[in-house]
Each structure stands twice: as C-alpha cells, then as structure tokens.
N, C-alpha and C positions, 0 to 999 in steps of 0.2 A: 416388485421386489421378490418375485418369486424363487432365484439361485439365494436367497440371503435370509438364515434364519434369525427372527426375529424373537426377543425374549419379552419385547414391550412395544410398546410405541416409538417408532425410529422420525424426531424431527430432524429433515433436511430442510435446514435455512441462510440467508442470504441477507446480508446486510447493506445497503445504501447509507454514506455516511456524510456531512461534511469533510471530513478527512481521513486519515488514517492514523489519528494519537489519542485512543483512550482516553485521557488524560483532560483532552479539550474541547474534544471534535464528539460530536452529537449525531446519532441515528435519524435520517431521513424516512430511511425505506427500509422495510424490515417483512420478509415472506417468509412463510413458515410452511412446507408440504409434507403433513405429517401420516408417514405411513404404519397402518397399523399390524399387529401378525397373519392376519386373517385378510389380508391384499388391498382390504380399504384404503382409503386414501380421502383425506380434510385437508383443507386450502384455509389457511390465515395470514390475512392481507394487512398491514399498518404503514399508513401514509401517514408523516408525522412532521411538525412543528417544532423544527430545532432551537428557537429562539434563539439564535447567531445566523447571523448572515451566512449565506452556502458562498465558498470561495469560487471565482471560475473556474480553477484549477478544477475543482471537485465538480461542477458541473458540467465539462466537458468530457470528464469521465462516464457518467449516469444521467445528464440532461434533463435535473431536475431544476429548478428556478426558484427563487423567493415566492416570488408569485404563485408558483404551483403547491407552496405549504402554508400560506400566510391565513388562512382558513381551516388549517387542519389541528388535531387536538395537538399536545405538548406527553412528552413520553409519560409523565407523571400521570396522565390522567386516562392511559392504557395499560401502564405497569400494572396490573391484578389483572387484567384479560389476558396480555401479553402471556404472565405467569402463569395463568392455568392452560395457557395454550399448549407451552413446555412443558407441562407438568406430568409425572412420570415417564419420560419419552429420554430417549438415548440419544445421543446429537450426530448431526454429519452436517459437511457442506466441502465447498473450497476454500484452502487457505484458513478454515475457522477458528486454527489452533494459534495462528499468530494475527488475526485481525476480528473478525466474528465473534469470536465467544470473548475473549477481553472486553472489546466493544460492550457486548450487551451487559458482562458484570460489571462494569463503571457505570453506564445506564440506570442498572438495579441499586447500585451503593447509592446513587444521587437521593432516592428518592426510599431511602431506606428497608429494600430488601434485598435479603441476601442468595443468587442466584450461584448455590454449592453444585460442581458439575464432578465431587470427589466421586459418587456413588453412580453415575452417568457413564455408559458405555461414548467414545468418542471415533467418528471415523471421517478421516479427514483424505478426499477424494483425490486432492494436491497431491499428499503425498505416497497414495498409491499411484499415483500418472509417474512420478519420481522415483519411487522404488520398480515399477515395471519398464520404463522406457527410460531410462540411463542418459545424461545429458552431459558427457562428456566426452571428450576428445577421441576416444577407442570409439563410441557410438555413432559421434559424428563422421568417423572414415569410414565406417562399416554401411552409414545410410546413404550417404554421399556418393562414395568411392567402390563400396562393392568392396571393400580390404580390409584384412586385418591390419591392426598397428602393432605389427611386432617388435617395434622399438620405444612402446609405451614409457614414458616418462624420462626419457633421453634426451636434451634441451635442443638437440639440432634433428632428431627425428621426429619429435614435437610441430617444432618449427616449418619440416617440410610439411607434415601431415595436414595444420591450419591451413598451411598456403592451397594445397592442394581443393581440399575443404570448401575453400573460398572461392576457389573458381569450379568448382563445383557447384557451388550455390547459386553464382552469378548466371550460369548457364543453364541453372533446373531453371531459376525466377527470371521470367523476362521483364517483370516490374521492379526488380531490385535496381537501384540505382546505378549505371556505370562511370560514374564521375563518385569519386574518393572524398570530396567536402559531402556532397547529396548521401553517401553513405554514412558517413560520420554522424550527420543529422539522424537518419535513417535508424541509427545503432543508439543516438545519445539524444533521443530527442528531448527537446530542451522550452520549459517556461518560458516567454518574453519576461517573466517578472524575477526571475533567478537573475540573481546579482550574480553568484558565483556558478560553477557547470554541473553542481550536484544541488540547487537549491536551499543549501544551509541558510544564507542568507538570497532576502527576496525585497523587490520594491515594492511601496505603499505611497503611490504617487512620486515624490524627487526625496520621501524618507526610504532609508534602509532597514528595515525590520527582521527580527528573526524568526527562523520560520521548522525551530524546533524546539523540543524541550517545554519546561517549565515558566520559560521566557520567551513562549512564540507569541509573537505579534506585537511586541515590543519593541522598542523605536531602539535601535543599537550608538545613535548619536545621546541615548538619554544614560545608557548602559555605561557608556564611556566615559560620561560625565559623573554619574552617581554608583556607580557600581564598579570599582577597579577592581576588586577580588572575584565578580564573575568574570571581566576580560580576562584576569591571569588565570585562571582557570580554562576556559578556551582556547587559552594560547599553549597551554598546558597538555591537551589533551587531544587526542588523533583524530586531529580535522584535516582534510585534504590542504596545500598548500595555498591554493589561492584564496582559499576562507579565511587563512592565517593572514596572507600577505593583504586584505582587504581590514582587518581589525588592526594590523599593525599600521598601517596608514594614517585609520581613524584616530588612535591616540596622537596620532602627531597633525589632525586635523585636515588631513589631506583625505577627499571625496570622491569617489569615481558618481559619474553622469550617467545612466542610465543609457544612452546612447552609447557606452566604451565600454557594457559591460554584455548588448543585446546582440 
C-alpha cells in the first residue's frame, strides 16, 4: 500500500456467506488482510459454522460444503476475536458496501455487539473499477469499436451502436457462443431450482418456495392458504411478470411441475 496514505490500520476483507440476504443468510468465510501505516501487513483467517444448511446455489459460488464447517466454531464464539481483528482499522474490499459490511453488522447484532462503521474511513474497490472504467454504451463502442458514439442516447443510434457492439464481441471471443439460445444462457445464466427466470421463486423438491425477503424459504402453497395479505401484496408490488403470473395461478390452484419451469 505504498501509493495510499494511511491514517490507521486499513482492513481489506472478504466475505463467504450462505447467501446474499443479511437478514437470513450467515458468514462461512470471513479474511481479514489488515494493512497497517508502516507497510505491515497481518492475515486473519475465520472458517465458520453457519448453523443453516449452505444452499448449493451458494456453494457453487465458493465450494464450501456442510461438511467442510460441521467441525468449525459458530460466529458467536469468534465474535470478540473477529472484533478486535477490526478494531481501529478503516474498511475496504469489493462490493462491501452492499454485501460485506451489512453481512457482518447483522452477524455482530445477532450476537449482541454493535459493529459502528460511522467513524470508519470506507473504500470500496467495486466502485472505484466503476467510477474509472465506465460500463456503458459510449464505453463499450469506444473498447470494441475503436469509435466514438456521437449519437449518444438516440434510440436508433443506440440500437445500431449494440448491434455493432455485439458482433464485435463475438468476433474479440471465440468461446462466446454462436448460437442465440447458448447466448441467452451465456447472458442469463439460470438455477435449475428457479421456478421463475430471475429466481424470486425456487424449488424445494415438487414445493415451491420463496426465495426472498422475510419469507424465504417458505412454502408459497402454505402462503396462499394462510397468508392472503402477503399474496396481495406481491401482486401489488414490482415483480417481473412471470413471478406474478406463477402466484396468480396458485390462488386458483393451478401448479407448474418443475419439468415446465427448467
């Protein structure tokens, strides 16, 4: 960290989780490479014990197993090491402002401490890749193309600029797919357990369960039956189309098979 002045201790750390909801989903994997002003640098390693099942989803991500924590301790009983790990140190990592540090302040709430990041310098590496390297349409004709897009936000000079774009891409990548479903895949790659194309809802063997919110992993046949004010809420509120037309169904008792949804 020698271009980067430092006022304290700068932890750069990394989360492995069950999932990605605060809320539910529990730290696996948790490194901490904390650099100090003076160029040091201390490694803190926590293999942890989510007590919830790790979903495959999430291990195909990270390639962690049940098996591989069912021996390890449970957050609660690292939480005071964890916390002087952090302890006057400044944060960074990727992404940590919308996944990372929530994570670990739900972690710390659980188990009743309070991990305050008000007085904590924050630098989040995401979105300096984002503020420096532009990910939009003018960007992408200029890396692609070699061109300016002088007709910036013009719906048919838009239009050509993608096309253009895209067979540009197809021709830098010779592993990009040339068949239009293998792309689609390619672009939207998709759960076998997503009932619907964004995974709102997901299968739990021939049940359909939800698979957000405050109600994940809850049976949506049991929702339907005992809960009609969360459905009209759902139906209410800005869910893609086929997540609507799969709840609307349900009240009327009608089920898609797992097989017409894969």
């Amino acid at each position: 960290m020698s271009k980067l002045k430092l006022y304290r201790p700068l932890a750069m750390f990394d989360i492995e989780a069950t999932g990605t909801n605060p809320q539910t989903d529990r730290i696996i994997d948790l490194a901490i490479i904390l650099a100090q002003p003076d160029g040091k640098q201390k490694t803190h390693e926590f293999r942890l014990n989510p007590g919830i099942p790790i979903p495959a989803e999430a291990t195909a991500v990270h390639g962690i197993y049940d098996k591989d924590v069912s021996d390890c301790p449970h957050f609660k009983d690292k939480a005071r090491e964890i916390e002087a790990a952090f302890a006057n140190a400044d944060l960074a990592g990727f992404n940590l402002l919308r996944f990372d540090i929530p994570m670990l302040i739900e972690e710390f709430m659980r188990v009743g401490i309070e991990f305050d990041i008000t007085e904590r310098r924050v630098v989040d590496v995401q979105r300096i890749f984002h503020k420096k390297e532009p990910r939009d349409l003018t960007a992408a004709l200029s890396f692609y193309c070699q061109e300016m897009h002088l007709g910036a936000h013009g719906a048919l000079p838009d239009a050509d600029a993608t096309l253009r774009v895209l067979e540009a891409q197809l021709e830098r990548y010779p592993d990009l797919p040339g068949d239009v479903g293998e792309l689609d895949t390619f672009c939207n790659p998709r759960d076998p357990t997503w009932v619907d194309r964004e995974g709102r809802l997901k299968w739990s063997g021939d049940d359909i369960v939800l698979n957000f919110g405050k109600k994940k992993g809850e049976s949506l046949k049991a929702i339907v039956r005992e809960d009609p004010g969360f459905v009209k809420w759902m139906l209410r509120s800005n869910f893609p189309r086929d997540v609507k037309t799969i709840i609307e169904d349900a009240q009327r008792g009608v089920w898609p098979k797992p097989s017409e949804t894969a």
